[in-house]
N, C-alpha and C positions, 0 to 999 in steps of 0.2 A: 760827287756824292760819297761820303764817309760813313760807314756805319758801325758799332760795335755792339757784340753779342756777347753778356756776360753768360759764361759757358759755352759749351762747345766740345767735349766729349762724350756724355751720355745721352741719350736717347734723342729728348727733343731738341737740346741744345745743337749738337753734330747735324742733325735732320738739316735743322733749318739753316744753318752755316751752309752744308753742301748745296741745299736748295738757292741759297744766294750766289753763292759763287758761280754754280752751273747759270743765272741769270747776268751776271759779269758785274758784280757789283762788288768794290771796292769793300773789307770786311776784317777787320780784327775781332780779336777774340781775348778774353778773359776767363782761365782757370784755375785752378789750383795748382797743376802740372801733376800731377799723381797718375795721371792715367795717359798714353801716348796718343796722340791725333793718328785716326786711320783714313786721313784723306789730308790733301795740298793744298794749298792756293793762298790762305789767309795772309792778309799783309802784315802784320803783326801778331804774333804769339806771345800777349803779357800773360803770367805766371804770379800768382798768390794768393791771398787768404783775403777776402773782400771785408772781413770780416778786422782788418788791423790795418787801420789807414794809413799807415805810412806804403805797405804795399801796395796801396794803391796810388798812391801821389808819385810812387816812383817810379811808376807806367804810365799812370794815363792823366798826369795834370799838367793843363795846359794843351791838351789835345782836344781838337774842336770834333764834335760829331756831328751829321746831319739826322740822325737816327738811334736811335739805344733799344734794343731789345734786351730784356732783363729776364735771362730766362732759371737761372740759379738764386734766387731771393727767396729765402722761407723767411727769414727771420727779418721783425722792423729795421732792427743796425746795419742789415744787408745794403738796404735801401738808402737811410740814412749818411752811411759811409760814403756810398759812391755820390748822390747830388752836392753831399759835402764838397768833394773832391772835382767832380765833373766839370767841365767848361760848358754851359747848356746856352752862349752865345748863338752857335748858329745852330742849334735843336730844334728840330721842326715836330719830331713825334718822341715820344720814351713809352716804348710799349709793354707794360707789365701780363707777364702771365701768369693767372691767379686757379683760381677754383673756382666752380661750384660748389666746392666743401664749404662757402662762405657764409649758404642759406641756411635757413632752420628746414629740420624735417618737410618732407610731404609727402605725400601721396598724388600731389598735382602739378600739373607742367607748373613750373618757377618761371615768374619774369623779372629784367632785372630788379626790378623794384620791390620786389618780397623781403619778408623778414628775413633779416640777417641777424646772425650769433651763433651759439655754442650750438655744434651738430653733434651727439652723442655717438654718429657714426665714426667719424671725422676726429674729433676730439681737438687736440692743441693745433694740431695741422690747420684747418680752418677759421679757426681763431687767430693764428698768425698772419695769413693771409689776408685777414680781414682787416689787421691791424696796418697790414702794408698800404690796401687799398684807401682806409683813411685817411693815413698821413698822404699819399698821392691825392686823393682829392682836394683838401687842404691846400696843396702846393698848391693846385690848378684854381685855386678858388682866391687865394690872396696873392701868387707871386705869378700868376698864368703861364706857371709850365705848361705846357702841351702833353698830357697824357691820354693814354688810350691804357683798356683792361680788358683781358679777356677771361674770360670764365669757360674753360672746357669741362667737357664730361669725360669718361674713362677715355684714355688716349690708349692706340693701339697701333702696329703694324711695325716693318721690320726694321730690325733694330730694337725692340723694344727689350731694354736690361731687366725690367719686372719679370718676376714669373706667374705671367697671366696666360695670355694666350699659346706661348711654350711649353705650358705645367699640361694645359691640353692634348697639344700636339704628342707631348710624351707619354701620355697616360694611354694615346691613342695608340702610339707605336708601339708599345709594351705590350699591348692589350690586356689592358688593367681596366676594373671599373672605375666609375667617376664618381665620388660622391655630390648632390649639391644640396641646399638650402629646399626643402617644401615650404615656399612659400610662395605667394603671389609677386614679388618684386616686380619691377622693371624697369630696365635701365636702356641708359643711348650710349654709343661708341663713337668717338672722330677718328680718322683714320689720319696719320700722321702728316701723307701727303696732302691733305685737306689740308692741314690746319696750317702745312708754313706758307701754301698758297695765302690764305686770309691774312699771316702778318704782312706778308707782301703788301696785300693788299689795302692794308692799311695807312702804309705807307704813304699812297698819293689819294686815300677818302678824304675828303675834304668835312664829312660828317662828323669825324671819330672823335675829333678833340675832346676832352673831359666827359670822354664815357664810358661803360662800361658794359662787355656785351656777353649773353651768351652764345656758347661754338659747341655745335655738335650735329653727327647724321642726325637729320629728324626722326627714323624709327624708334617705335619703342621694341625694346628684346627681351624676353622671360630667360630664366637661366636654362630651361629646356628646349629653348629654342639656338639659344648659343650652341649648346653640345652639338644638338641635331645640324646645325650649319654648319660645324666643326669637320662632325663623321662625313657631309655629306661629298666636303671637298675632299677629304685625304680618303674616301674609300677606304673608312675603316671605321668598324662600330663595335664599341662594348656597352653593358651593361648598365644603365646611368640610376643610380640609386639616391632616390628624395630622404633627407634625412630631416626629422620632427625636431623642432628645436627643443633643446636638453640644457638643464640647467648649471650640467658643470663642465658643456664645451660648446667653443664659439663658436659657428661660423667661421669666420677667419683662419682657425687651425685645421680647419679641412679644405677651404675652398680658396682661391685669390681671388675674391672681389667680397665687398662689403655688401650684405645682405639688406637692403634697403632701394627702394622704389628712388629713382635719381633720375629725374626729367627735368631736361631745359626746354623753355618756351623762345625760338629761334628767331620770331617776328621783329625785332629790332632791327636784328641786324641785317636781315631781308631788307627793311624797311630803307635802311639806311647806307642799301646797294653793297654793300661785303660782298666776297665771295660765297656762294653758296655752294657747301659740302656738297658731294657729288660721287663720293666713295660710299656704295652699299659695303653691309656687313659680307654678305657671301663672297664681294670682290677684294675686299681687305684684306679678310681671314684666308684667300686665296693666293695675294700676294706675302703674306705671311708666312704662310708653309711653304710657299716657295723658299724665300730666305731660311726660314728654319730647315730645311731638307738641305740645302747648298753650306749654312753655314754650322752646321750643328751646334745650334748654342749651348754651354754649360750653366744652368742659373739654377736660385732654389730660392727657400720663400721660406724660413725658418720658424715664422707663424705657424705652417701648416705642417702640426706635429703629430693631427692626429689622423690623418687619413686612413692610415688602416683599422684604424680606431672603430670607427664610424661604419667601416664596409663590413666589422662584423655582429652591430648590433640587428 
């Protein structure tokens, strides 16, 4: 069994590589080469820009996979470039990882069947996504490639390059207020280790072919709920200030996460025997600061320009 993982240095990419190899599977990998691998094993380390097809024809054509996880694709040419290129002979799954940013607003659990288009939260992001998973569909509907999609909700835990749940941790150690959103929102979390169990797993579902699922802990979480499960593991609380939405700053520039109610409806993929997430928020956020206290990570989030802004209205 052959697999290849387009990416493989930041966050979910690395996850899930290490996750494979620690299961002893056979695993190249696909990056740009800009950033160094902080772990071994990979059988192949191709190197370029997925994005200019000769770099890729001059890694990987002609090489047969049993597996493709596609985990660096924002853009439709991403996608395009490589089935161009690909050998998909002996291709049993091509596992794309998508969004949730794909649906239209809600306020109500999403299943995958809901409108999909332009998310005003989301913006181009979403939209491109959306454009990947059509052309995938497409394929699977006239030339029966075997695809499988997944649709996560906020991805988290350690290793995470974002500054999400680190913006926290810091704000904690500092002992700095927090600003958030006064709003009603509420959101769901996959914890990273969840989720490369599921690609796994999809591997040998006999279900999955040409569908599309969504991945995340079922809870739902308010954003005062987060902080408070934040303080509660690192033992340590500051003062969490609700800010009124204002018409000449975002969200965004004071908080890292998008102010908007983002629930997936999980039953499919229950349905259709996936793995089931099994990482609560409090044990996530727990293995998290573990990492973040052992590796002290340096990250920033250049959106959020105005936090101090905010903490003194």
């Amino acid at each position: 069994m052959r697999i290849l993982v387009m990416g493989g240095t930041e966050f979910v990419g690395s996850s899930l590589v290490k996750y494979l190899l620690n299961q002893n599977y056979t695993v190249d990998i696909f990056t740009r080469g800009i950033r160094p691998l902080k772990y071994s094993g990979v059988s192949n380390h191709y190197k370029g820009d997925r994005r200019i097809i000769r770099d890729l024809q001059k890694n990987i054509m002609d090489v047969k996979y049993d597996y493709v996880f596609d985990i660096s694709a924002y853009k439709l040419i991403d996608v395009q470039n490589l089935l161009e290129v690909l050998n998909i002979k002996n291709l049993k799954k091509y596992i794309f990882c998508s969004s949730g940013s794909v649906y239209k607003p809600s306020t109500n659990f999403i299943t995958e069947d809901f409108s999909k288009g332009y998310n005003e939260y989301w913006g181009d992001y979403g939209l491109d996504k959306l454009q990947i998973e059509n052309y995938l569909f497409d394929l699977f509907k006239n030339n029966k490639l075997p695809i499988v999609i997944f649709r996560p909700t906020y991805i988290y835990g350690e290793e995470n390059n974002l500054y999400r749940e680190s913006y926290i941790f810091d704000r904690l150690k500092y002992n700095k207020d927090i600003p958030i959103p006064n709003s009603t929102s509420k959101v769901q979390f996959i914890h990273i280790n969840d989720l490369v169990k599921i690609f796994e797993n999809a591997m040998y579902n006999k279900n999955v072919i040409g569908q599309a699922y969504n991945i995340t802990y079922p809870d739902t979480i308010k954003w005062d709920e987060l902080m408070s499960t934040a303080m509660k593991i690192t033992n340590r609380y500051v003062n969490i200030k609700k800010i009124d939405s204002l018409l000449n700053i975002k969200s965004r520039q004071y908080f890292p996460f998008r102010d908007c109610t983002y629930l997936l409806d999980i039953n499919k993929s229950i349905c259709h025997r996936l793995y089931k997430p099994k990482i609560s928020l409090i044990e996530g956020l727990t293995r998290s600061y573990k990492w973040y206290c052992e590796i002290q990570p340096k990250l920033k989030d250049d959106k959020m320009n105005k936090i101090e802004e905010v903490l003194q209205l």
